[in-house]
MARSE-55121 format. One line per 2 residues: number of its first residue (from 0); their letters; for each residue y, z, x of N, C-alpha, C. Coordinates in steps of 0.2 Angstrom, whole numbers, plus 5000, padded with zeros to 4 digits. Atoms other than C-alpha are relative to their C-alpha. Layout:
NUM) a) Y Z X Y Z X Y Z X ~ ...
END
This chain:
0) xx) 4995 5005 4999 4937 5056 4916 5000 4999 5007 ~ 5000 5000 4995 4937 5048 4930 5007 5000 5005
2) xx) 4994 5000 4996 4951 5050 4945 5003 4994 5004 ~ 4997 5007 4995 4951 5033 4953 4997 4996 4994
4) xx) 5000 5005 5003 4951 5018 4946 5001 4994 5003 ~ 4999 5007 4999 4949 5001 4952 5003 4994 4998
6) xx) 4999 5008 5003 4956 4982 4948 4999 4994 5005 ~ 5002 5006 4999 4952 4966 4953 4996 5001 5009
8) xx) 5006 4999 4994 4938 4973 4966 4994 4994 4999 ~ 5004 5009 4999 4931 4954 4961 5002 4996 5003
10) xx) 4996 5007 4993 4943 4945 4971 4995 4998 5005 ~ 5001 5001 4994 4936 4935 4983 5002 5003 5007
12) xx) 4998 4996 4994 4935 4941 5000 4999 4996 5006 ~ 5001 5005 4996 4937 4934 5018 5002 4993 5001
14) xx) 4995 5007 5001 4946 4917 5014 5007 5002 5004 ~ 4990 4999 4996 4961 4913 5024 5002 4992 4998
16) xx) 4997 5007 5002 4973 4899 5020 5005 5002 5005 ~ 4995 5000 4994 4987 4893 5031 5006 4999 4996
18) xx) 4993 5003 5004 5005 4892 5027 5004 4995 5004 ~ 4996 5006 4997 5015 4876 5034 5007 5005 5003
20) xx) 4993 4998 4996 5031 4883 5046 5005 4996 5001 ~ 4996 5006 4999 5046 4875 5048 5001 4997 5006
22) xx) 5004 5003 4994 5040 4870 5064 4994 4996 5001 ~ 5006 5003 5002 5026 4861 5058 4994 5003 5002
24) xx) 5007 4995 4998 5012 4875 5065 4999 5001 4993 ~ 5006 4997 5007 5000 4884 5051 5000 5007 5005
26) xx) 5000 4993 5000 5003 4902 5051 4995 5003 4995 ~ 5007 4997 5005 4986 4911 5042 5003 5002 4996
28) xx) 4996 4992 5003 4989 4922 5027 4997 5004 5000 ~ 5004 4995 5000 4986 4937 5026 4999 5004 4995
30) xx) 5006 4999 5007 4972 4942 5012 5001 5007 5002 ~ 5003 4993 5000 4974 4961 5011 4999 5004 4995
32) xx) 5004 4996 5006 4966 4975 5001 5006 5010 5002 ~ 4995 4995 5000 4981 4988 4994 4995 5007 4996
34) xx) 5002 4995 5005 4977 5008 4988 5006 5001 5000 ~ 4993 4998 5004 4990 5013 4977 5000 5008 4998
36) xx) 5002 4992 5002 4991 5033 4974 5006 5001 4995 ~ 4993 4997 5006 5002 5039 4959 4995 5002 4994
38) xx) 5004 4999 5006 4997 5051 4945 5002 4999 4992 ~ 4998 5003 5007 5007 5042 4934 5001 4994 4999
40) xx) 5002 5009 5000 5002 5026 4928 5005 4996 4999 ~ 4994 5004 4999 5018 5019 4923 5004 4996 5009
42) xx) 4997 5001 4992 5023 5021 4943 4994 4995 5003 ~ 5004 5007 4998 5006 5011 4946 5003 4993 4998
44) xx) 4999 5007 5004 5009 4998 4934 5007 4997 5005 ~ 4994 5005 4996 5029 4995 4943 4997 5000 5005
46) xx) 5001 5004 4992 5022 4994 4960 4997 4994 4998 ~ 5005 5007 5000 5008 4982 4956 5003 4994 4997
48) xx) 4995 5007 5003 5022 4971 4945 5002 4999 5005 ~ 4996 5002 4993 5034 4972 4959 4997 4996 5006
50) xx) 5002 5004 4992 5024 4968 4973 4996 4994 4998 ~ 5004 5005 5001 5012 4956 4964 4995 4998 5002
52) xx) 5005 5001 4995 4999 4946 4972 5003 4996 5005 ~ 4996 5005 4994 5010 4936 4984 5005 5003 5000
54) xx) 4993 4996 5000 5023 4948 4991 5004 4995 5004 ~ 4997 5006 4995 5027 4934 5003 4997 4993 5002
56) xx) 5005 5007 5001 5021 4917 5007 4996 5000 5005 ~ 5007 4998 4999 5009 4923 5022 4996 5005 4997
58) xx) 5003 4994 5003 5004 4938 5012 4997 5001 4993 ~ 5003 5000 5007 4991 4938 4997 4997 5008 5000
60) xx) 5002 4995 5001 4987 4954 4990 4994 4999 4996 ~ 5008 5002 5005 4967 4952 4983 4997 5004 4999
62) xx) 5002 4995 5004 4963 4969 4979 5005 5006 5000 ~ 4995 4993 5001 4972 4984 4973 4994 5007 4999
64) xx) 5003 4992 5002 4963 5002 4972 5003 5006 4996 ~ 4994 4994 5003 4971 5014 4962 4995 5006 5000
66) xx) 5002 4993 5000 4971 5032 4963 5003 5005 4998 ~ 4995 4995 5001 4978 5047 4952 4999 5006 5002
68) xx) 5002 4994 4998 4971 5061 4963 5001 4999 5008 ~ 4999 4998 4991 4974 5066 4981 4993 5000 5003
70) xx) 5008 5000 4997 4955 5070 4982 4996 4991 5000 ~ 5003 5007 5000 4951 5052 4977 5004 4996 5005
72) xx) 4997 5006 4994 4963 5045 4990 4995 5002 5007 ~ 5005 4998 4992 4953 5055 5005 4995 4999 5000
74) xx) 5007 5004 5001 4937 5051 4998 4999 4994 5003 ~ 4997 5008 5001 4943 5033 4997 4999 4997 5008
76) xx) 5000 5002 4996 4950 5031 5010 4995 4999 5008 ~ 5005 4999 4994 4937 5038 5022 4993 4997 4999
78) xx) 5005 5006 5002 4922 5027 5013 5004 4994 5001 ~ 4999 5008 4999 4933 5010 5013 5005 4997 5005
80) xx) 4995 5002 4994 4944 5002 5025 5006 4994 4994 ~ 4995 5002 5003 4961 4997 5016 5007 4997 5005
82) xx) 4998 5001 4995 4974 4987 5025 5009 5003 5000 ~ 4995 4996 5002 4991 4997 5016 4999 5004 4996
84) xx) 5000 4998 5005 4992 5011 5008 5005 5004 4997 ~ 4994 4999 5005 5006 5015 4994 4999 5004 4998
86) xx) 4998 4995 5003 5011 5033 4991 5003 5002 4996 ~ 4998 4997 5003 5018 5041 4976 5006 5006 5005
88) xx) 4999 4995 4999 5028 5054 4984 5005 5006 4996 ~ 5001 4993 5006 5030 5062 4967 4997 5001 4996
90) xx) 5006 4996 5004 5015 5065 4962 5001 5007 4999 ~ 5002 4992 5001 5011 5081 4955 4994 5002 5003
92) xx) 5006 4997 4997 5000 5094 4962 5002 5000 5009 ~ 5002 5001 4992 4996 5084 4981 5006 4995 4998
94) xx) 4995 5006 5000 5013 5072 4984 4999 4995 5003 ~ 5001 5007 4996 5012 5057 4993 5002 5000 5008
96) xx) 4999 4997 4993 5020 5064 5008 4998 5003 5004 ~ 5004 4999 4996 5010 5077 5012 4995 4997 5000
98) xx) 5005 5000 4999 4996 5069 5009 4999 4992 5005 ~ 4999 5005 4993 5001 5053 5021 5002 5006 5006
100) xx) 5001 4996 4994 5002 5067 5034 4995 5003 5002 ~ 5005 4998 5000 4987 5073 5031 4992 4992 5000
102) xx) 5005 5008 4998 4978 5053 5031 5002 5000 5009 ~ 4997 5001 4991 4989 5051 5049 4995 5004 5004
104) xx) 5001 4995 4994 4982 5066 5056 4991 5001 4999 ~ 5007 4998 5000 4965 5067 5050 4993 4993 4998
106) xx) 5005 5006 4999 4957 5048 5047 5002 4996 5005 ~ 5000 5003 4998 4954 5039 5061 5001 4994 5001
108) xx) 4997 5005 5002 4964 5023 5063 5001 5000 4993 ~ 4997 4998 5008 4974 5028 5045 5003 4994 5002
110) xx) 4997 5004 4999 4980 5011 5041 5006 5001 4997 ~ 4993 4998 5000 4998 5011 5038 5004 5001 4990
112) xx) 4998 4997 5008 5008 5018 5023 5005 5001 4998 ~ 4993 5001 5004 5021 5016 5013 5001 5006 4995
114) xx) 4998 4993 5007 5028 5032 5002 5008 4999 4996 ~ 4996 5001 5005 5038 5032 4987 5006 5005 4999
116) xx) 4995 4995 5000 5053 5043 4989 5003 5003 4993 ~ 4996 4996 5003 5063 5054 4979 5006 4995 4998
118) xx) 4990 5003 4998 5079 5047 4983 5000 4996 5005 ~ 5000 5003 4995 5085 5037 4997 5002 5006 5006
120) xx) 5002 4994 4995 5090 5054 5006 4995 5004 5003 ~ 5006 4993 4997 5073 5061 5006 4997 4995 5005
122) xx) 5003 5003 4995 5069 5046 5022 4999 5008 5006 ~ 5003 4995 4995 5069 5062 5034 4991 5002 4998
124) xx) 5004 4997 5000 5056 5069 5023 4993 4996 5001 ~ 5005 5007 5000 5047 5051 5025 4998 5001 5007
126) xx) 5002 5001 4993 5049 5053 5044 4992 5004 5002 ~ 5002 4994 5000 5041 5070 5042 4990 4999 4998
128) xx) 5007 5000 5002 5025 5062 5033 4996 4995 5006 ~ 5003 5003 4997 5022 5052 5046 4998 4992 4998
130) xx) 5000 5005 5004 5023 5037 5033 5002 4994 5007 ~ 4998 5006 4995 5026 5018 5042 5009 4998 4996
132) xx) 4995 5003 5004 5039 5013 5027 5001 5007 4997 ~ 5000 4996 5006 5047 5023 5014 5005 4995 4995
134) xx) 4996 5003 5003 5054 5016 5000 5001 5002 4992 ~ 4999 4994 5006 5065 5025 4986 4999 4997 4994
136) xx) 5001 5001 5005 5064 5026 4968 5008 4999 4999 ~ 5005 5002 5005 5070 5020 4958 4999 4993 5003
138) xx) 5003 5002 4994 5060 5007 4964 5003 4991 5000 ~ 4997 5007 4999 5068 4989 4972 4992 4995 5001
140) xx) 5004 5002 4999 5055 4977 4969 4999 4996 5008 ~ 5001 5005 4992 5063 4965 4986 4999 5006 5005
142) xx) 5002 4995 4995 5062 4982 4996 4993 5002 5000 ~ 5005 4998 5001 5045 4985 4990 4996 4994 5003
144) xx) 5004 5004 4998 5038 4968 4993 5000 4999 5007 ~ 4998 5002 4994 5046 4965 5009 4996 5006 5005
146) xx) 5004 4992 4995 5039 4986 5016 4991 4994 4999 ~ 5012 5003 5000 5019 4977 5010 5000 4996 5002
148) xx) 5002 5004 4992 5023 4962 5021 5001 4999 5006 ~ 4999 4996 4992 5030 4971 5035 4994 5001 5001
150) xx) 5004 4996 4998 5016 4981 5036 4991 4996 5002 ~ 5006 5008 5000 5002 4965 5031 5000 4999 5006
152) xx) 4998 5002 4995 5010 4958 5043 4997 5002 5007 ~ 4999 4998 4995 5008 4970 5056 4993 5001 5004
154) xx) 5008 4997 4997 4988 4974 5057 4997 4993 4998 ~ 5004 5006 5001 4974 4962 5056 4995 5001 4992
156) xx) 5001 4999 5005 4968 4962 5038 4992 5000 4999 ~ 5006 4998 5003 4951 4967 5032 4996 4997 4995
158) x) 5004 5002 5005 4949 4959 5016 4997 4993 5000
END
């Protein structure tokens, strides 16, 4: 059985489209490629509904990567360059916490990461991973969309 799993790794790549501003400038979008980590697919399935393919109007998300393994996130990550990537931090086994603390600290330029909390009390444990966002369960689809276009937002996109 395999650990990782991919979806729509056929989207087009490289395209950028402008969005109109209420100032009449063109602001680019930005095409990024999400890895999602949870070893339970239902918590896959709600993020990727929630967040969607347009968490915002400069923001299209045009591939998703999944993974229910810790060892397929570090593989992963260190073969493909991803522009956010979305913790579990109740996985079993490896968490999503520590294991965004151990991406920070050991891949070079780790692009930024959003962890999926316990609770809304456990943001210390969020600080602790090193995470950019953290965003609690049960999970706010607007809090969720809005951390993946913070974060788009914030680096230069790869896909």
């Amino acid at each position: 059985m395999t650990a990782s799993t991919a979806s729509n790794d056929s989207a087009p790549h490289g395209t950028s489209t402008d969005v109109a501003t209420t100032a009449g400038s063109t602001r680019p979008v930005a095409r990024i490629s999400v890895l999602l980590y949870s070893d339970d697919i239902t918590t896959r399935d709600a993020v990727r509904a929630a967040v969607g393919r347009r968490p915002a109007k400069d923001v299209e998300v045009v591939r998703w990567h999944e993974c229910a393994t810790a060892d397929a996130v570090i593989s992963t990550v260190d073969a493909e360059r991803f522009d956010v990537l979305v913790l579990d931090g109740e996985a079993a086994k490896v968490g999503g916490l520590g294991l965004a603390r151990q991406l920070k600290n050991e891949i070079f330029e780790c692009p930024p990461i959003i962890v999926l909390t316990g609770r809304p009390q456990d943001s210390w444990l969020a600080a602790w991973s090193q995470a950019d966002l953290a965003v609690p369960h049960p999970l706010d689809p607007i809090a969720l969309t809005s951390a993946v276009a913070t974060l788009a937002r914030s680096g230069v996109p790869t896909a």
